[in-house]
N, C-alpha and C positions, 0 to 999 in steps of 0.2 A: 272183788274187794275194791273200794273207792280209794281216790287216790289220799285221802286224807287219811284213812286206816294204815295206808300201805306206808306215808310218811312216818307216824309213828311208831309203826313198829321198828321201818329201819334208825331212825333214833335211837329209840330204845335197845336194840343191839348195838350198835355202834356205843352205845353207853357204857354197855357191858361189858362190850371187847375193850375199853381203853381203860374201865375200871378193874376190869382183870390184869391188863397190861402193867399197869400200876401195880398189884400184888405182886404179880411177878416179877417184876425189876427190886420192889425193894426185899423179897426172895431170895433175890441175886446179890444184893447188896448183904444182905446176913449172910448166905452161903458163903461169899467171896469176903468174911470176916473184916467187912469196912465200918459193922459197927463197934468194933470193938475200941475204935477209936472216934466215931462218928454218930450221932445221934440227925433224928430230922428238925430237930425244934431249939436244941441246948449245945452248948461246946461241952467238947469232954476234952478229948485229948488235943483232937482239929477243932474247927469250927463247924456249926452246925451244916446240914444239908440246908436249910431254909436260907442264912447267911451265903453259903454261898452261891444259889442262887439268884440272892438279891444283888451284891455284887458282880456278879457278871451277866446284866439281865439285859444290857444293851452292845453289851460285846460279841461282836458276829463270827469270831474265828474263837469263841469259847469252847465249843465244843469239842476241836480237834484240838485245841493244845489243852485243857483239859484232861480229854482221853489219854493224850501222851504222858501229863503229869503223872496221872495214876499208875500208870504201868512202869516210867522209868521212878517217879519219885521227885520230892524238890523241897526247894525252904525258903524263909524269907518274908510268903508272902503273905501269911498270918501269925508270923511272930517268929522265934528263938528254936521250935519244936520241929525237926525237919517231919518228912512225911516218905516213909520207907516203897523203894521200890516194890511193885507188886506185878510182877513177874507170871506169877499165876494165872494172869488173868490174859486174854486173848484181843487184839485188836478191836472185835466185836462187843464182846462183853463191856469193855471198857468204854468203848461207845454209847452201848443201851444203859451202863451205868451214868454215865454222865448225862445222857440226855434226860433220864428220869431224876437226876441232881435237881438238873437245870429247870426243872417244871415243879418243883415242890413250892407251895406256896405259905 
């Protein structure tokens, strides 16, 4: 196989893997009933997943106090609507949640 076949095939999976990866984070994000409050594109209850994103797109320690957010909870910092702890969710999860937040364009 030439090396140029061979480049894009691994492409092409790597494509796949982080398009899948995608699915299943926001999987995770229904499972773990964040949209019941949270859309990718609209506010509902919170502010959209794209919103927050864009806000926190050059903050480098968004992702762990984020992940903290979601798990203890907080208010303030989109208005009047506190945002309930979620307890449910595992150090990790909350992680991969957040990190697939923070890439929604």
């Amino acid at each position: 196989m030439s090396s140029k076949i061979l480049r894009v095939a691994l492409l092409g999976s790597a494509l796949l893997i982080a398009s899948g990866s995608a699915s299943a984070n926001a999987d995770l994000a229904k499972a773990k009933n964040c949209l019941a409050c949270h859309a990718t594109d609209k506010k509902l209850v919170g502010p959209s997943f794209k919103d927050i994103a864009a806000k926190y797109a050059k903050d480098s320690g968004a992702e762990a106090n984020l992940a903290q957010k979601v798990r203890a909870g907080g208010s303030g910092v989109w208005g009047q609507v506190p945002m309930p702890p979620n307890p449910q969710l595992n150090e990790a999860e909350a992680g991969t949640l957040v990190k697939w937040i923070l890439s929604v364009k």
